[in-house]
N, C-alpha and C positions, 0 to 999 in steps of 0.2 A: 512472497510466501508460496512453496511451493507444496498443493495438497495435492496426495494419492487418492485420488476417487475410485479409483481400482478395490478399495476394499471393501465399498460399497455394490450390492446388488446392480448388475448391468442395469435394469430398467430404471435405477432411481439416479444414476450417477448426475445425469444433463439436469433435473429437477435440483439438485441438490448443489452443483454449480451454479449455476443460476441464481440460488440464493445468495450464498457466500460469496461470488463475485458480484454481481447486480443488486443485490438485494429484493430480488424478482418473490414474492410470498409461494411456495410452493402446495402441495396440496394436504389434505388434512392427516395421511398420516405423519408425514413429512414434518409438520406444522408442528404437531404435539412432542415430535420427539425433542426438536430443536427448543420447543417449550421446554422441556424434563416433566415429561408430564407419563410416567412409565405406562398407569394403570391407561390413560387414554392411546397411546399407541398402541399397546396391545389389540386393545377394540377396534383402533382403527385400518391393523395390520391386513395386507393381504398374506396368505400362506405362506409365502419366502419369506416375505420379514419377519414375521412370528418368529421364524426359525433361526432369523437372525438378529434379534431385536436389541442381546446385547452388543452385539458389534456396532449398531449403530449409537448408542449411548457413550459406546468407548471412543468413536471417530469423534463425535462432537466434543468430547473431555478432552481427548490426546491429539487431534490431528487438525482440527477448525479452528480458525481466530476465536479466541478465549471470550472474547464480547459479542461474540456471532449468536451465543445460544445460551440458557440455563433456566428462562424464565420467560413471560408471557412481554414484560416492560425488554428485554433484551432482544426479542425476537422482532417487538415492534419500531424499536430506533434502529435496529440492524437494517431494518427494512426503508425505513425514513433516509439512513445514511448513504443508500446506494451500492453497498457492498464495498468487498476490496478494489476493485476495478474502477470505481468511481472517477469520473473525469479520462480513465484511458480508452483509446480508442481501441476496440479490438475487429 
């Protein structure tokens, strides 16, 4: 699977890899959005994300492995399984 991280915010790109190949937990806004948890991103946005918040809700919908994100029990096996990269060496 080949994902554009380019359409995510430069500083959150390496954070948000990490998850979805490693299954590495990233940090708390990151966390809530890959939750779908709108009202807590918001809060936990810094300024650019604000600005950007629905982009990120759309990359998680349309561009990330479909069992990567939508909910608190998804976020938590995505995390257990290791990501897509699991077992490869990079």
């Amino acid at each position: 699977m080949n994902i554009d991280y380019s359409k995510l915010p430069f500083h959150m790109q390496d954070g948000t890899r990490r998850y979805i190949e490693h299954g590495i937990p990233p940090g708390g806004f990151l966390s809530v959005v890959i939750c779908n948890d709108l009202s807590g991103a918001y809060s936990k946005a810094d300024h650019h994300n604000r600005t950007v918040i629905e982009d990120w809700f759309r990359f998680f919908h349309n561009d990330a492995p479909a069992d990567c994100s939508g909910s608190v029990v998804a976020f938590n096996d995505w995390c257990r399984s290791g990501g897509t990269m699991k077992g490869v060496m990079t």
